[in-house]
C-alpha positions, 0 to 999 in steps of 0.5 A: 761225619755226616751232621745228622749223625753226629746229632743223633750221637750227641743226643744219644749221649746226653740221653744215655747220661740222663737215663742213669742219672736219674734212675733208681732202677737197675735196669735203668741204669744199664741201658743208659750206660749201654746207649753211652757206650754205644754212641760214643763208638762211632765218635771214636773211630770216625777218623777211620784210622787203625789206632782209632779202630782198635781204641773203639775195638778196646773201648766197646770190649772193656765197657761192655764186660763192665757193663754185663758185670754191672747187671750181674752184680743187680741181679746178685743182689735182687736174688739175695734181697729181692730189691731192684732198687739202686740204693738197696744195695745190701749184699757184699758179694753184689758190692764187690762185683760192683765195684770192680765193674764201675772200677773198669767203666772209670779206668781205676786201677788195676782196670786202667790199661784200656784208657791211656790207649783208648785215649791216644787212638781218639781225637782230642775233642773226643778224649775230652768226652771220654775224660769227662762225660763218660765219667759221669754217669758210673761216678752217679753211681758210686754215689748212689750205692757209697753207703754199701760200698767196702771203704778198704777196697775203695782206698786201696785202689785211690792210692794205687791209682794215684801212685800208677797215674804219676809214676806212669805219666812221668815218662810221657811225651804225647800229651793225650796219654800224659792227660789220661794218667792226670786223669787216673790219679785224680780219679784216685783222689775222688774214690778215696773220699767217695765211702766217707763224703760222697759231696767232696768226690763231686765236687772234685769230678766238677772242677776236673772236669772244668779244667780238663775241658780248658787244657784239651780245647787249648790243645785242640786249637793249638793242634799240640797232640805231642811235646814237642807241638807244644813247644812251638805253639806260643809263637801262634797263641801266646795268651792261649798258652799262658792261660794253659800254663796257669790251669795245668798247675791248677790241676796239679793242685797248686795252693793258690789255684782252684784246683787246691780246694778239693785237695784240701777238703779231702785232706781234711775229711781224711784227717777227720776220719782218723785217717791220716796216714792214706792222707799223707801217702796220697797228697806225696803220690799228688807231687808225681803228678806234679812234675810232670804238669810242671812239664807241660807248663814249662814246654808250653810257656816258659822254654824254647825248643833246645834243638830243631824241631821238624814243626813248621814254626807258626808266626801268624793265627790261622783263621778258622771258618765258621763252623755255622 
């Protein structure tokens, strides 16, 4: 891709960002995430090839019937109460389509089937930005209206997105679609804190985001978009992948691990709330994802490939020329 472009599109996506983060007006909001939207098509199909086409095809199709559900939902509420203001938002029926819409823009379920394949069709520095920035800008959002939001509706998808990204993940053997379904379950764990302590939700996102920005670089440099990959890369980085190893059980949740803070907090702000038994069904669902992090570890550091593999093995560190 041309550098300018992707200047223009990399500018545009910190504006977008921007532009709802910091706005109080409806309208406001919609543009950002528009630009958002907008800009990062072309970062996803730039390989041009057919899975690429078709993720940026899901993508623009999911996130602009979101994004039009979005000012729907404001106009709803302007209509009923005369406020364009992000904070105003008094009408349930507005809260309701709201929530469904910033429910598709995250991937909670059951708005989650576009993400897994969206995430697969892109490339891994790309998957990072659909992982991490792109959420940003709906979870403000979220943030912004949680006062108005229905805490029933808004935990019963965090436990179902928690159940859906384990169970789902478990079968996977691509490691993009295995980092979209951690992403799922841990956009469970942010949605089911969000009504009761908005702080917690972006505290979590912040940490999530640190660690998946450290497992999809690992595997960026390591060039591991399958299992398979990953269990020959530690003769090409040994350091790199046991590091990989320590952050994947960090985002599993492992006590000693950074991971573990925003678990506990949340545990904690459940129990507080009298709500012990979402607590409990969502720390469970946690250990699905578990095992299939354990997974990654073990094919990244612990294991050696039991049979053949067709991958060349990788005995010495290509060097990368600078990209200055």
């Amino acid at each position: 891709m041309n550098p300018q472009a992707k200047l223009i599109f990399t500018i545009s996506l910190l504006l977008g960002t921007t532009i709802t983060i910091s706005s109080n007006h409806w309208v406001l909001a919609w543009t950002g995430l528009e630009i958002n939207t907008l800009a990062i098509l072309p970062l996803i199909s730039k390989s041009h090839h057919p899975r690429a086409i078709e993720a940026a095809t899901k993508y623009f199709l999911v996130q602009a019937a979101a994004s039009t559900l979005v000012l729907f939902s404001s106009m709803t509420n302007a209509w009923h109460t005369g406020q364009w203001d992000i904070t105003q938002l008094t009408s349930p029926t507005s809260s309701l389509i709201l929530t469904a819409a910033l429910a598709m823009k995250l991937g909670l379920v059951p708005f989650h089937f576009w993400f897994p394949e969206v995430l697969q069709g892109s490339s891994l520095p790309v998957g990072l930005l659909l992982s991490t920035a792109m959420k940003f800008p709906p979870i403000t959002l979220l943030y912004m209206t949680s006062p108005s939001l229905n805490p029933t509706l808004l935990v019963t998808m965090a436990l179902l997105s928690a159940a859906l990204g384990g169970w789902m993940g478990l079968n996977q053997t691509q490691t993009r679609k295995i980092l979209a379904f951690s992403s799922i379950s841990h956009l469970g764990w942010m949605a089911i804190i969000i009504s009761y302590n908005p702080k917690l939700t972006l505290l979590n996102f912040y940490l999530y985001a640190l660690m998946t920005a450290a497992v999809f670089l690992t595997l960026n440099s390591t060039k591991a978009l399958n299992l398979s990959t990953l269990m020959t890369s530690w003769t090409k980085t040994p350091a790199l992948n046991a590091m990989l190893m320590l952050t994947l059980l960090s985002l599993a949740g492992l006590p000693p691990l950074t991971g573990f803070l925003p678990k506990w907090l949340i545990i904690q702000e459940l129990t507080k709330q009298e709500m012990a038994p979402a607590a409990t069904i969502i720390s469970l669902l946690s250990l699905l994802g578990l095992f299939f992090y354990l997974r990654l570890a073990y094919c990244a550091t612990i294991t050696l490939p039991p049979h053949t593999t067709n991958h060349m093995k990788q005995w010495h560190t290509n060097k990368p020329t600078n990209p200055m």
